[in-house]
C-alpha positions in Angstrom: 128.3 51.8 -52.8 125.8 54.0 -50.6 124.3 51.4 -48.1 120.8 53.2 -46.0 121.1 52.4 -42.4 118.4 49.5 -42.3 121.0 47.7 -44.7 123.7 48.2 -42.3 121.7 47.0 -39.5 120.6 44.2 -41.2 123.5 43.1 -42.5 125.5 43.3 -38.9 122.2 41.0 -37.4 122.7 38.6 -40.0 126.6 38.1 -39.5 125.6 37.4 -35.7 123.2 35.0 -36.4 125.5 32.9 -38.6 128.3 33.6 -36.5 126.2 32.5 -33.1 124.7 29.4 -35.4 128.3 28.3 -36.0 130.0 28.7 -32.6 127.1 26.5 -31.3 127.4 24.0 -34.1 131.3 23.6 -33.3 130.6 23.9 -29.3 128.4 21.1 -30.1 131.0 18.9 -32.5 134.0 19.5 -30.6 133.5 19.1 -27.0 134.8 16.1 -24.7 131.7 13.9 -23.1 133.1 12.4 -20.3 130.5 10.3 -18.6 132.1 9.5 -15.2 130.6 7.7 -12.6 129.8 11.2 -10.5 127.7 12.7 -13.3 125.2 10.2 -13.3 124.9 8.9 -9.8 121.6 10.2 -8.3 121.8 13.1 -6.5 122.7 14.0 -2.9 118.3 14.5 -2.2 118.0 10.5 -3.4 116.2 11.6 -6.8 117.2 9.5 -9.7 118.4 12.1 -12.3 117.1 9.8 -15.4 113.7 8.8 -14.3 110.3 9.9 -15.0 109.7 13.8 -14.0 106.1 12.8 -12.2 107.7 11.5 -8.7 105.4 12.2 -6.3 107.1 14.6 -3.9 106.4 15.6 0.0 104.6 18.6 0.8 106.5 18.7 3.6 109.0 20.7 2.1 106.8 23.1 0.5 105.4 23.8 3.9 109.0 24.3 5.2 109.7 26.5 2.5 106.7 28.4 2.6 107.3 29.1 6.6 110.8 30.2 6.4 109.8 32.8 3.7 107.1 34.0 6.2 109.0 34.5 9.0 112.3 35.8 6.9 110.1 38.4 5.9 107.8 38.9 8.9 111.8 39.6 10.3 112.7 42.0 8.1 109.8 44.0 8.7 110.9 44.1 12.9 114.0 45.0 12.3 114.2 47.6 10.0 
């Protein structure tokens, strides 16, 4: 059989696909869940990790944030 290139190509993509498709499918079947008390604990910053997205957070630490990548940078630029 004389295969062009584009079937070649094609055929290689399609064998990834399935073969990515069923290494996810088995990941997905085969792997332990082990719930343990550390997993879902809330987290070290006192956020609930299975409540509703919208908490109202403090801009506080935006303004923190936002000031420590001003001076890092303003920094950078003194010493060069």
């Amino acid at each position: 059989m004389n295969f062009s290139v584009y079937e070649i190509i094609f055929f290689t993509i399609f064998v990834s696909v399935i073969i990515g498709i069923i290494l996810y499918f088995l990941s997905y079947f085969f792997v332990y869940k082990d719930y343990n008390y550390e997993k879902v604990s809330i987290y070290e910053c006192g956020f609930d990790p299975f409540s509703d997205i919208f908490i109202p957070f403090e801009v506080h630490y935006y303004l923190i944030s936002i000031l420590f990548i001003i001076f890092d940078i303003e920094i950078s630029f003194i010493f060069p």
